[in-house]
C-alpha positions as CSV (number, residue, x, y, z in Angstrom):
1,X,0.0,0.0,0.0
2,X,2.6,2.4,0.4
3,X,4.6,1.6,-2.5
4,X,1.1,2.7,-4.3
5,X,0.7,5.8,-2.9
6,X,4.6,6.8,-3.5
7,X,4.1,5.8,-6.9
8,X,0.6,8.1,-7.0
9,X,3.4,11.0,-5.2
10,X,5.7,10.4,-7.7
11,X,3.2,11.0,-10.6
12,X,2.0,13.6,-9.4
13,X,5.7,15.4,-8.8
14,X,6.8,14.6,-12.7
15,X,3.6,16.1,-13.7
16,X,4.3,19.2,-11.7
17,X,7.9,19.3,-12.9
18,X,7.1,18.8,-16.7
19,X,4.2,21.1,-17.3
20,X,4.5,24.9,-18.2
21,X,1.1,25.5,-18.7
22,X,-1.8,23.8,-18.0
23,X,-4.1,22.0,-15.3
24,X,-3.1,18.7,-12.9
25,X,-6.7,17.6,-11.7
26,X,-6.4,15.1,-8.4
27,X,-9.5,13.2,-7.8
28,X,-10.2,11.7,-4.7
29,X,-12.8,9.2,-3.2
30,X,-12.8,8.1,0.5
31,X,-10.2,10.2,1.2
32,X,-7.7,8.3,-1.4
33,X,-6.5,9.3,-5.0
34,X,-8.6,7.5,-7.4
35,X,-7.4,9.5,-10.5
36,X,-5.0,12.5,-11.8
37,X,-5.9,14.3,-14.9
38,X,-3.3,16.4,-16.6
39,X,-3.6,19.2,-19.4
40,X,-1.1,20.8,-21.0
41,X,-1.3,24.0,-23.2
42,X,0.7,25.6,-25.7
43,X,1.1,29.3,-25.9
44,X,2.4,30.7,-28.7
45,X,3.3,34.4,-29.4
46,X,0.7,36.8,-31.7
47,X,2.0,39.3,-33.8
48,X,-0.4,42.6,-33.3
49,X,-1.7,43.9,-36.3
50,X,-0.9,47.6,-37.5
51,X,-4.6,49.3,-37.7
52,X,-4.8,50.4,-41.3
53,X,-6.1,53.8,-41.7
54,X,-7.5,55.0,-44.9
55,X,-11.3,55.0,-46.7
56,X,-13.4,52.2,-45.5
């Protein structure tokens, strides 16, 4: 049981360590962790556009 909930530790950790930008969702029934959901997101850079300015 306790190499279990090391190994549910541990997931969690590397999650924590490898994300930049997202969510890490713990779950937990009966006062255990039952499931972890990860999302990660890519941000990239926008480029603003120049407002033209002229007849319409």
């Amino acid at each position: 049981m306790v190499n279990l909930e090391r190994e549910k530790l541990d997931h969690i950790l590397q999650l924590i360590k490898n994300i930049d930008y997202g969510s890490i969702s713990i779950i937990v029934h009966d006062g255990q962790v039952t499931q972890i959901d990860s999302t990660r997101k890519k941000r990239f850079a926008v480029e603003k556009k120049k407002l033209r300015t002229g007849n319409y």
